[in-house]
N, C-alpha and C positions, 0 to 999 in steps of 0.2 A: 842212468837218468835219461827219459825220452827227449830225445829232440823238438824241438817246438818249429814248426813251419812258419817262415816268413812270411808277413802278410804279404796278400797280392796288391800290388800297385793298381793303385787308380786307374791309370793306363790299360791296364792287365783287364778287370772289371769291363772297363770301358769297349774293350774289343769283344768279351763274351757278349755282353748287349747286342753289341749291333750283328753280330754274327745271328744271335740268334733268333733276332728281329729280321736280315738278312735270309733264314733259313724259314721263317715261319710265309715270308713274304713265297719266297720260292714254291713250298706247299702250297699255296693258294692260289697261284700263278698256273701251276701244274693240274692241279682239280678242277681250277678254269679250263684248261684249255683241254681237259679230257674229259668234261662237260659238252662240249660243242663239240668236238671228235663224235662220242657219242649221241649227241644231238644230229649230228649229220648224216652217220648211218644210219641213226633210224631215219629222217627223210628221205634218206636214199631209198632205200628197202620198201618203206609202204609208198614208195612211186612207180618201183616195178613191177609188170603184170605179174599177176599169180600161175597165170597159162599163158601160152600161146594160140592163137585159134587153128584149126586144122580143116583139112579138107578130104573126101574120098581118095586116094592116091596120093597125097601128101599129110605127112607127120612132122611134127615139129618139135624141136625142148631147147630149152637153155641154161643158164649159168652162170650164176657172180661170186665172184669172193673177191672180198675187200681189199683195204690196203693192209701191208708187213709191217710195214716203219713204227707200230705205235703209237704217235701221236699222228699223225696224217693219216687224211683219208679222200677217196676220187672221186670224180664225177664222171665214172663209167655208168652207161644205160645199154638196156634191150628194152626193145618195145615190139606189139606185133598186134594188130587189128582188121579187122573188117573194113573194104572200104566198100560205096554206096550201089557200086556197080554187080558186088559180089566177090570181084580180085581179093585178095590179102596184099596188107604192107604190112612191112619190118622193117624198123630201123636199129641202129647200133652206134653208139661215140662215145666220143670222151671230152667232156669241158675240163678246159683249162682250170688250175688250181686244185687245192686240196682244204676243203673247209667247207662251212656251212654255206656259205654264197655258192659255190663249183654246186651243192646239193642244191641249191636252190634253183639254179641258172637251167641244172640239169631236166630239173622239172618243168620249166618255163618251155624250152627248148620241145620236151616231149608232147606237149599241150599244144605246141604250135603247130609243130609238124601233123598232130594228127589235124586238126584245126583246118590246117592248109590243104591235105590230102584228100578232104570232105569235097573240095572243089577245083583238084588237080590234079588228072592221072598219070601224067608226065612226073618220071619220080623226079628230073632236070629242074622240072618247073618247080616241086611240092621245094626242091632246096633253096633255088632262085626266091622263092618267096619268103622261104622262112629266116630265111638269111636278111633280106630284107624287114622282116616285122623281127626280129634279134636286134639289131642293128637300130632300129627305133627306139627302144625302150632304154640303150644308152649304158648299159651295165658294166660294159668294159671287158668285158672276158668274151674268149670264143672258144670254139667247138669242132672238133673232126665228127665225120657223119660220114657213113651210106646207108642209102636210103633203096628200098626193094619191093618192088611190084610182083606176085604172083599172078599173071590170069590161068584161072582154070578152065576159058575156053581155049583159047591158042595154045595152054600148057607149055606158057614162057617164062621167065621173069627177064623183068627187068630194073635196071638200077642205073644210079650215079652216085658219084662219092666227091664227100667236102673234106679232101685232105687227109683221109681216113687209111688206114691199114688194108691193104688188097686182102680180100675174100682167099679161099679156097673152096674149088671144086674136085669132084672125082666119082666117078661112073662104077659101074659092078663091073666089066669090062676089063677093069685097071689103068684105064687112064686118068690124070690127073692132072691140077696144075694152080697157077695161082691167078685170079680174075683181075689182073693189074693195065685198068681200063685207065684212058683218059677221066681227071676228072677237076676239079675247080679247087679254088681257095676255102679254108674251114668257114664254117658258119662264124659271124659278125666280126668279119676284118674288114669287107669290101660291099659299097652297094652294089647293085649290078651285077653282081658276080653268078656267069652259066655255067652249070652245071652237065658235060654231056650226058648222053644214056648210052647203055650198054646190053642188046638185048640178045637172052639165049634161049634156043626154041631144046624140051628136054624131051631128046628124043631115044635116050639111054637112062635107065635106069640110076640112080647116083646120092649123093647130096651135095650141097653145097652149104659150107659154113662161112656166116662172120665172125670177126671178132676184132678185140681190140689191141692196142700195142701192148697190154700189159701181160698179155698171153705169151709174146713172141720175142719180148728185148727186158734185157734187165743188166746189171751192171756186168754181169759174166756172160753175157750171148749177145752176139749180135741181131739185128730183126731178120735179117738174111738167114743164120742158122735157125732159127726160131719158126720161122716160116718154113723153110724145107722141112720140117721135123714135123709141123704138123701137116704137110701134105702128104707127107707119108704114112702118117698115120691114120688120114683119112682116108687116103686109098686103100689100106688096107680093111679098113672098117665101114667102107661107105655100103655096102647090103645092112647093116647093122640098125638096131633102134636105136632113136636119135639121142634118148639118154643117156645111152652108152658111149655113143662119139662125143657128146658135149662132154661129159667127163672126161673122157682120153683126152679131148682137147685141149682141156683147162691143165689135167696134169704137166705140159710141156710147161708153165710157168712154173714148177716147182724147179725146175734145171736151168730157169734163167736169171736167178739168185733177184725176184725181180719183187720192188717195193710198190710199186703202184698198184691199186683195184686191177683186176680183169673182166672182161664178158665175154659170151662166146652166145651164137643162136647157128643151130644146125635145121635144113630141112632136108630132110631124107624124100625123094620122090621116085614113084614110079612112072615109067615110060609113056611118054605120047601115044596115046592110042593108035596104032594102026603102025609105030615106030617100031623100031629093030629092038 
């Protein structure tokens, strides 16, 4: 004769409800939040150039990929334009957070700096300013930044950085190293905040890349190894096209077991006319 199963206590009953009112709740919670995840990188993505601009003797490319973590996502940027005099600017950062605001903040950020650069060739000042009209609007988050002047008559650039991750340079030559300038507090901590400049006449053939911290530190590397590793591999590949070092670049994040978006922007240049 079958056994007959005791009914489930009310109690019993009572706990499946809420569990599963509990779990439906979670579903919905989670499809939220990988709604604005994805809401985010797509604002990220259609805010970054499709190109960078170039010049005779100078090539340029770049590079992002997102965040690891699956639900977060960063407010790493590249940018790079034309300014009114004929020079090229570049910039590169990272806003604080991970979310739709860090995407949004990112974009404000990029609007201004070009905004400002329209009427400031000093890249010290283009931050000094933008740092300042950031800082107005009151949003609460800030930003690491360098910021990059190409002129193609002096065949210099020059730059300042807002708290940002040092560059690397490296020559066909074989020399190398990392652009670890004096430079200011990140964009919208502080009003007032100077920016120095740092300027290098290129009179060796080379490139020179930025990028951000997510290239270089991750829970298993520190930014110290992170950084040696990609100077090294710039040096090796600095005669190379620039898509091929932005790539090499970006791979050293795969060994830094690292969760945040990355960027990288390489200009590969040839030598100052009349230079060695």
């Amino acid at each position: 004769m079958a056994r007959r199963r005791p009914p489930r206590s009310a109690s019993a009953d009572d706990l499946l409800t809420t569990l599963g009112q509990l779990t439906a709740r979670a579903r919905e919670g989670a499809e939220l939040h990988q709604a604005r995840v994805e809401l985010a990188e797509a604002l990220q993505r259609e805010m970054l150039p499709a190109a960078l601009p170039v010049l005779p003797g100078l090539r340029t490319a770049a590079t992002y990929a997102p965040a690891r973590s699956g639900l977060d996502i960063g407010g790493d940027w590249f940018d790079g334009f034309p300014l009114p005099d004929g020079a090229l600017a570049f910039s590169i950062g990272d806003v604080q957070g991970h979310d739709v605001e860090a995407a949004a903040f990112m974009g404000q950020i990029r609007i201004g700096l070009r905004a400002v650069a329209a009427h400031a060739a000093d890249p010290g000042e283009v931050l000094s300013r933008a740092n300042d009209l950031l800082l107005s609007v009151d949003c609460g988050l800030f930003a690491t930044c360098t910021f990059l002047r190409f002129d193609p008559v002096a065949w210099e650039v020059s730059s300042a950085r807002a708290g940002h991750v040092p560059g690397v340079w490296a020559t066909v030559d074989g020399r190398y190293g990392l652009a670890e300038d004096a430079g200011g507090l990140p964009l919208g901590v502080m009003a007032g905040e100077q920016y120095p400049v740092t300027r290098r006449r290129l009179t060796t053939a080379g490139a020179f890349v930025l990028l951000t911290d997510g290239v270089v530190e991750g829970p298993s590397f520190p930014i110290e190894a992170g950084l040696a590793q990609v100077s090294r591999l710039v040096s090796d590949r600095a005669g190379d096209d620039p898509a091929v070092v932005a790539d090499a670049v970006m791979s050293v994040a795969e060994f830094t077991g690292h969760t945040d978006d990355a960027a990288v922007i390489v200009l590969r240049y040839d030598a100052a006319d009349g230079a060695g």
